[in-house]
N, C-alpha and C positions, 0 to 999 in steps of 0.2 A: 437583693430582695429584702433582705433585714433594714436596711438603708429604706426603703421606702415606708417599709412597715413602720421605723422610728418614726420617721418624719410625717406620717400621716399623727402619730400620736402627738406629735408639739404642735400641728398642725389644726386642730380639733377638728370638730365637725362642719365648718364652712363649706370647704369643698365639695366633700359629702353631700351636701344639702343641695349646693349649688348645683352639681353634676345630676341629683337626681331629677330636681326644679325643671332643668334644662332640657335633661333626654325624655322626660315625660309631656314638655310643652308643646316639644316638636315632634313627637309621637302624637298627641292628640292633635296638633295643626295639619301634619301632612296627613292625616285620616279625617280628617271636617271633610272634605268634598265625600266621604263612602256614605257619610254619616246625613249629610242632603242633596243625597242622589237616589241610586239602585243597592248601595250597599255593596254588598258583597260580589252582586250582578254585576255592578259597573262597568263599563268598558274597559275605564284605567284601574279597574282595584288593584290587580296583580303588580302595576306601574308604582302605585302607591306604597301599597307594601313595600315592595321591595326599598322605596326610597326612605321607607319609615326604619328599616332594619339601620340605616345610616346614623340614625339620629345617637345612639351612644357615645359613637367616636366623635360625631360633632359634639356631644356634651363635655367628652372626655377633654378634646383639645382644648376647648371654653374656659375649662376649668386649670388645664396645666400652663397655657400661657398667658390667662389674664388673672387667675387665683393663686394657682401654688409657684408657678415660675420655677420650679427645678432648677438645678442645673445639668442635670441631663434627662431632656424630654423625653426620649425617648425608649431610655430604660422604663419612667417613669408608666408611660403608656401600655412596657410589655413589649414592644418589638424588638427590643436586645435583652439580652447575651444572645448569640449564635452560636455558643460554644460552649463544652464540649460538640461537637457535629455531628460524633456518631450518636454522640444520648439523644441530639437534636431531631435527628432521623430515626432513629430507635421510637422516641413518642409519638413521632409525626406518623410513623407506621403505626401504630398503636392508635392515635386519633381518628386513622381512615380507617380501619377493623373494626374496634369495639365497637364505634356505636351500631354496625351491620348485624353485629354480633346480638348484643341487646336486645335490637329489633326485633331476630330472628327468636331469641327468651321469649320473649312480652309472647310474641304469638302461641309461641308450646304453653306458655304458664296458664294464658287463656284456654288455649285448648280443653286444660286439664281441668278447670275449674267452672267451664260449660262454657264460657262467656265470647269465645272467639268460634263459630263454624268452620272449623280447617281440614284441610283436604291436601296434605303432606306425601303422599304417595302418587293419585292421580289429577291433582291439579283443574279438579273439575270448573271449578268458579273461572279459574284462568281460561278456560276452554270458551267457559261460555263466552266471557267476554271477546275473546276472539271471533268468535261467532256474531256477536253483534254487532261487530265493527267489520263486516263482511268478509272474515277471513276463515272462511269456516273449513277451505282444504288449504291447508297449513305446507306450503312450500320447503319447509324445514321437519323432522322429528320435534315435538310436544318439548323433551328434554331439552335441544337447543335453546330453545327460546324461552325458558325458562332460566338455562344458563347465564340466558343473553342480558336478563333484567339485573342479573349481578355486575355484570359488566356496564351495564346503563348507568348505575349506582355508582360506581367507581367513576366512571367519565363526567357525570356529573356534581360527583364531591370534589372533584377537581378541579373542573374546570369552568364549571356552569355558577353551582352555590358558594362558591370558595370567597369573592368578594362578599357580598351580601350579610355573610355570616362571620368573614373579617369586621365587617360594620357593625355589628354588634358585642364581636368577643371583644373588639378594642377597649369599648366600655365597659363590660361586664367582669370580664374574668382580667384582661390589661391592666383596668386601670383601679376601678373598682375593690373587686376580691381585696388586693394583696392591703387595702387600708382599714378593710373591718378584718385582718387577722390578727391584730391588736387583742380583739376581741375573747380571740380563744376558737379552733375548725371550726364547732357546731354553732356557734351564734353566726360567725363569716358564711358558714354554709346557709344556714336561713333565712337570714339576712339581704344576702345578696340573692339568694334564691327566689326568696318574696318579692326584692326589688323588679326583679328581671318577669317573674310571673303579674306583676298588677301591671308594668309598662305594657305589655300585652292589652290591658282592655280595649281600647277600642277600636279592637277586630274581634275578640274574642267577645263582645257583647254582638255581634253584628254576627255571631254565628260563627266564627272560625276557627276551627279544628273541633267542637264542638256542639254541631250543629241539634235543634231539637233542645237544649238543654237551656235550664233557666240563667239567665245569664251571671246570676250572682253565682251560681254553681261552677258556674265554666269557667268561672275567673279563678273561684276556688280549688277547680280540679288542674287549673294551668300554672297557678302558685306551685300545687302539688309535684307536679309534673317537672318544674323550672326547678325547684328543691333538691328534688332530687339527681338531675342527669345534670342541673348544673354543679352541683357538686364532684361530680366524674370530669367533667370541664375543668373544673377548677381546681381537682388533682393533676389532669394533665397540662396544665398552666404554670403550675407550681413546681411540678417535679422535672418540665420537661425544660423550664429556665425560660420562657416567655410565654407569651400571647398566641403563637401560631401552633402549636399542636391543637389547643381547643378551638380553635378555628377552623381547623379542619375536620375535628370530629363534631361542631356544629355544623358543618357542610354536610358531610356523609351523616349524621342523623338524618337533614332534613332532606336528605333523596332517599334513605331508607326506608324513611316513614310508608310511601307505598308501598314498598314489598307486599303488603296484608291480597294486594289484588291478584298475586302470582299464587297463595296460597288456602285461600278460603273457596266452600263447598258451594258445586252450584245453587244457586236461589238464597245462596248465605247471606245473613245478614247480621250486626252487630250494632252494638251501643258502643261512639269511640269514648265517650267518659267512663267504661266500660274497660275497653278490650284493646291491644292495639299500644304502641310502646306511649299513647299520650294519655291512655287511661289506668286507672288506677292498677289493675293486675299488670301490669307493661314496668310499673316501679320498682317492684318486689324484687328482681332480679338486680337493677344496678342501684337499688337501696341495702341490702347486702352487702354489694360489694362496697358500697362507701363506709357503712358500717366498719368494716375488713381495716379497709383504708387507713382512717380515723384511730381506730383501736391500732392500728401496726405502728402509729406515730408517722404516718406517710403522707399526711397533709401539712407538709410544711414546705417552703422551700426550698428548693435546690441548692446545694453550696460549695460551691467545687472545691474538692481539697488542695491548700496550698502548696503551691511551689518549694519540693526541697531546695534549701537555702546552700548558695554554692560555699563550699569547702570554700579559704582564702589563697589563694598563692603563695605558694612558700616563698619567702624575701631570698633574692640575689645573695650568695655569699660574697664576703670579699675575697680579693685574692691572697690574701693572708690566710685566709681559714681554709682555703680551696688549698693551696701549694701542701704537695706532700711533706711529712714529716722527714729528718733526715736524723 
């Protein structure tokens, strides 16, 4: 990781420029059809999206084999070291939890500050919605199926959002991150933060994850939002020795992100630039903890300690030195 960090600084800012040029062109190309069509309505928006979440790593690769030419692409990217295995799997656990976790903060921190309607005991709102989707005698106990939305979460940070959100950590926290730590955490952290939240506009002007809200605000509250959880990404990027831990805890955010419907009050309602781990009280909890991070000296890369160096072999005697004394 030092190796990349160097070489980004002899490197100057082309790359940089290029990679952003790149992943934003083709973020607003494959979004021109939402943009004159139905928008968000679309038949294919969801198609879209998702093919637009690609466009980083195609930025990423643009940039590493026709600009920088590494010679090893592929660390360069962020999908090696694999090693240590257990640390590998130690963050990789850590990326599928925390961000559930988080999600689960945002919603109490709301609670507490009026801004989220929640119903953490009897699960009213979840009720209702049952109800309206003509399930109103409940084949299971209320708790199962509450249960069960955890278990959704999990099957689909795995297996469902896992690509999608591979397509975007590639460039982001891959490839990205580790060339503005040059910089110094907190600039790399906002930096890349801001990067990652304006690529975003143009679904976030069309109303997405923001809906109601003016659109220069929604971009502003997704900067916010990108600022800070990608910063938690790009601790467990850094510490965890590649690109796939934060891939996976961008996966499981964005199937957490619903959870709010298992746990708000019936007739509840909210502002998500508001409430909700995309609005601003949602931050406070893994703004903290980055804080923590930052201050521990924990934003830095992973470094394995080296190899004790082998003892040499004691040299053959001769048979002169070996024969006993007489």
């Amino acid at each position: 990781m030092k190796n990349e960090t160097d070489a980004a600084a002899k490197s100057g800012g082309l790359p940089i420029a290029v990679f952003v040029v790149v992943a934003f062109a083709l973020a607003w190309l494959i979004a021109l059809p939402l943009w004159f069509g139905d928008g968000l309505q679309s038949a294919n928006a969801r198609t879209l999206m998702t093919a637009m979440m690609f466009a980083p790593t195609a930025a990423a690769l643009i940039t590493v084999f026709f600009i920088e030419k590494p010679k090893h692409k592929a660390r360069a990217l962020g999908l090696v070291p694999l090693r240590p295995a257990g640390r590998l799997i130690g963050y990789l656990a850590l990326g599928l939890v925390l961000p559930v976790l988080l999600t689960l903060a945002a919603l109490v921190v709301g609670s507490w500050l009026g801004l989220f309607p929640a119903d953490f005991i009897h699960f009213s709102g979840f009720q209702q919605l049952l109800e309206l989707s003509g399930q109103a005698d409940l084949p299971v106990p209320l708790g199962v199926l509450v249960a069960s939305q955890f278990l959704n979460v999990l099957i689909a940070a795995l297996f469902v959002n896992i690509l999608p959100a591979l397509g975007e950590e590639i460039g982001w926290r891959g490839w990205l991150l580790p060339k503005l730590l040059r910089f110094g955490p907190w600039p790399a952290i906002l930096l890349s933060g801001a990067i990652w939240g304006l690529w975003h506009a143009p679904i976030i002007l069309l109303g997405y994850n923001y809906p109601g809200t003016p659109g220069w605000l929604a971009v502003l509250a997704m900067v916010g939002s990108c600022i800070v959880l990608g910063g938690i990404f790009g601790w467990l990027r850094l510490r965890g020795g590649s690109v796939w831990p934060a891939a996976l805890a961008h996966s499981s955010l964005n199937a957490a992100a619903t959870l709010f419907v298992v746990f708000y009050e019936r007739d509840g309602v909210f502002d998500p630039l508001h409430a909700n781990i995309t609005g601003w009280s949602g931050w406070i909890v893994p703004a903290i903890l980055l804080v923590v991070i930052v201050a521990a000296k924990k934003f830095t890369p992973f470094v394995p300690a080296p190899k004790p160096a082998r003892e040499p072999a004691p040299e053959p005697r001769s048979a002169a030195e070996s024969a006993p004394a007489e």
